[in-house]
TORDRENMI-810295 format. One record per residue (C-alpha): residue number from 1; residue in three letters; chain; x, y, z. Coordinates in nm, 3 decimals. Last residue first. Layout:
# residues N
n = NUM; res = ALA; chain = A; xx = X; yy = Y; zz = Z $
...
END
This chain:
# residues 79
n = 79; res = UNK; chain = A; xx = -0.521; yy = -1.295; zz = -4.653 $
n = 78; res = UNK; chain = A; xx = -0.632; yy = -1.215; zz = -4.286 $
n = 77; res = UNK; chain = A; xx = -0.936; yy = -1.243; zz = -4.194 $
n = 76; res = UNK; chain = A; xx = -1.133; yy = -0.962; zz = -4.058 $
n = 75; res = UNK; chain = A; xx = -1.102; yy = -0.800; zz = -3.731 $
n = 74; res = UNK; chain = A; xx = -1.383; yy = -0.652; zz = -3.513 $
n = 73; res = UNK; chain = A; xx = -1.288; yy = -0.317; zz = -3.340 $
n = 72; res = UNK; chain = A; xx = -1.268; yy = -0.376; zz = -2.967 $
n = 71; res = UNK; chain = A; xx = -1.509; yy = -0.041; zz = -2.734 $
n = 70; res = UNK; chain = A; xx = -1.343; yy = 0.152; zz = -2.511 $
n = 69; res = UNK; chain = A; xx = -1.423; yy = 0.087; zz = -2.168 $
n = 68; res = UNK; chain = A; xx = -1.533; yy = 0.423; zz = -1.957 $
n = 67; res = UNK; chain = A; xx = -1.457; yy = 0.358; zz = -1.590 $
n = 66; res = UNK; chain = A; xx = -1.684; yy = 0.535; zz = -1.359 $
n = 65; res = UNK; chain = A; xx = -1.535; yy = 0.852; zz = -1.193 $
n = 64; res = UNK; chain = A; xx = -1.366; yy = 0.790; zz = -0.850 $
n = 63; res = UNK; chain = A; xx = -1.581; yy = 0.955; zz = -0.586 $
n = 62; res = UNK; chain = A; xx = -1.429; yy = 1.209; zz = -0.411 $
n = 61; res = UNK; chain = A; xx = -1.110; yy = 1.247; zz = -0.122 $
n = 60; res = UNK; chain = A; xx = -0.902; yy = 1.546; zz = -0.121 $
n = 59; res = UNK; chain = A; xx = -0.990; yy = 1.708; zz = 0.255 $
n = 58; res = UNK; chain = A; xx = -1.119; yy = 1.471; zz = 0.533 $
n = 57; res = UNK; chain = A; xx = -1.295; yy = 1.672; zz = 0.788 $
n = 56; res = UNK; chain = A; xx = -1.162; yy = 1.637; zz = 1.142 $
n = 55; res = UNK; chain = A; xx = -1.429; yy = 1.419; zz = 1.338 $
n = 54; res = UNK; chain = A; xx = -1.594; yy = 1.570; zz = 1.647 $
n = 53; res = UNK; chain = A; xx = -1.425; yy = 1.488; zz = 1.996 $
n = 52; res = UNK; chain = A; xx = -1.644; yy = 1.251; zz = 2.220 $
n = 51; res = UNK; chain = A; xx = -1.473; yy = 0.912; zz = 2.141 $
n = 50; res = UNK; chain = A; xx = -1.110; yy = 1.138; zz = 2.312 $
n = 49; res = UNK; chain = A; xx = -1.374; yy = 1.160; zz = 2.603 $
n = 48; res = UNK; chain = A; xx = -1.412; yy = 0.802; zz = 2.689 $
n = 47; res = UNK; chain = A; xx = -1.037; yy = 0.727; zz = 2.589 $
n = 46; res = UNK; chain = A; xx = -0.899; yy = 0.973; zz = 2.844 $
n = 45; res = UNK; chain = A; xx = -0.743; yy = 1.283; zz = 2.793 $
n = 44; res = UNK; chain = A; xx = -0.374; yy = 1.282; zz = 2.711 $
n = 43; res = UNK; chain = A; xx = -0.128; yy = 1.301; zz = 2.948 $
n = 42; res = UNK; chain = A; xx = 0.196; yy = 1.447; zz = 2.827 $
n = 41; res = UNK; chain = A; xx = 0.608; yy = 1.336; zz = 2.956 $
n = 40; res = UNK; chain = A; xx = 0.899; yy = 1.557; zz = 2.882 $
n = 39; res = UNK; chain = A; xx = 1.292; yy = 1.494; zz = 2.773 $
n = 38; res = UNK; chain = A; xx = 1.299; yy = 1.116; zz = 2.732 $
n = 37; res = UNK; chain = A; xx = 1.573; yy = 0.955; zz = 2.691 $
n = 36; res = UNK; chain = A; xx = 1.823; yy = 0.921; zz = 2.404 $
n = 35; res = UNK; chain = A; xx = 2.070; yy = 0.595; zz = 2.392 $
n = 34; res = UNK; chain = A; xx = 2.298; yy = 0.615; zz = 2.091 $
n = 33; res = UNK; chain = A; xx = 2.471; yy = 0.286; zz = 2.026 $
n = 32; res = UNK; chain = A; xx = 2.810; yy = 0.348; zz = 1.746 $
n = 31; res = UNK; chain = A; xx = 2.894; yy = -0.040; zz = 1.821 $
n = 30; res = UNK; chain = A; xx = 2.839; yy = -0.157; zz = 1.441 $
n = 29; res = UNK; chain = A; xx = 2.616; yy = -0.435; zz = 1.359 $
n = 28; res = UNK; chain = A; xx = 2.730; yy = -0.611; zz = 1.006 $
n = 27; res = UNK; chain = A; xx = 2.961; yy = -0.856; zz = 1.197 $
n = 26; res = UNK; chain = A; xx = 2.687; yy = -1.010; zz = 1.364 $
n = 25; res = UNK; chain = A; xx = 2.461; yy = -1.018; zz = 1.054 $
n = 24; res = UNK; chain = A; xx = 2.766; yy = -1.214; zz = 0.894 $
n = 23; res = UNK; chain = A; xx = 2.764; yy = -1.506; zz = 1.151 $
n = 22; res = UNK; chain = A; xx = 2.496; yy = -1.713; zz = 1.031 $
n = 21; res = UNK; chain = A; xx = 2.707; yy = -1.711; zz = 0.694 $
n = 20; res = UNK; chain = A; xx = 3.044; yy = -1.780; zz = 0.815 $
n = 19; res = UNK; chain = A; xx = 2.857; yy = -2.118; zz = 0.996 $
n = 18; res = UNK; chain = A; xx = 2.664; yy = -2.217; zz = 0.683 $
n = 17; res = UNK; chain = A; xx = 2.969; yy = -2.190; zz = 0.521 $
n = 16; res = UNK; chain = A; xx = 3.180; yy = -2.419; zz = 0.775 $
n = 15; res = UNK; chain = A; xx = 2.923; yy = -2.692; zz = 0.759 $
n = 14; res = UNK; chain = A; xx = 2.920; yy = -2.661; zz = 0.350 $
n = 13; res = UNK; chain = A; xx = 3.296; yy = -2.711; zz = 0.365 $
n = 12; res = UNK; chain = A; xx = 3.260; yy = -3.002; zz = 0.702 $
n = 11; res = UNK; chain = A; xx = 2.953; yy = -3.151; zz = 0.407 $
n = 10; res = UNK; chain = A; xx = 3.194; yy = -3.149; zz = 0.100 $
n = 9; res = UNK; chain = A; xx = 3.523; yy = -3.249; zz = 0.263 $
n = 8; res = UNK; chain = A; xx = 3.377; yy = -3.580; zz = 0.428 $
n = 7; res = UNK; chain = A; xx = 3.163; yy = -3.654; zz = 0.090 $
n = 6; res = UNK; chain = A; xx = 3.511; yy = -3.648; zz = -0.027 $
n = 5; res = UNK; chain = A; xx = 3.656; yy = -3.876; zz = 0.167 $
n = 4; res = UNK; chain = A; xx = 3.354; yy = -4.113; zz = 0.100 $
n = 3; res = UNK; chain = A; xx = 3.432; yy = -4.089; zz = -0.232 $
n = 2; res = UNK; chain = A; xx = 3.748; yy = -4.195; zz = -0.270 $
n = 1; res = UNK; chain = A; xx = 4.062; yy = -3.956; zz = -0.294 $
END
């Protein structure tokens, strides 16, 4: 076999697996489709008024306590 035979071989291999590959994600979708619609509709008020409402309180949040740093100890030489 010379070597442009097997440069042949080599690329239509690599050509082939780049081909199985692009077509795994097709394989991986199954067929089981569930279509649900829509059981009741809302209107909610406009945008202008929606600006008006007061803002919920906001439970659990403080101030983060200032970080402490612990002091290095000096070391000696070793002997």
């Amino acid at each position: 076999m010379t070597r442009s035979n097997a440069r042949i071989i080599g690329a239509s291999m690599l050509a082939v697996g780049v081909l199985l590959l692009c077509a795994l994600p097709l394989a991986a979708q199954d067929n089981n489709t569930y279509i649900q619609h829509a059981t009741r509709f809302a209107v909610s008020p406009p945008l202008r008024e929606l600006a008006k409402l007061p803002q919920q309180p906001h439970y659990g949040f403080h101030e983060a306590n200032p970080i402490r740093r612990i002091p290095k100890r000096t070391v000696g030489l070793a002997s």
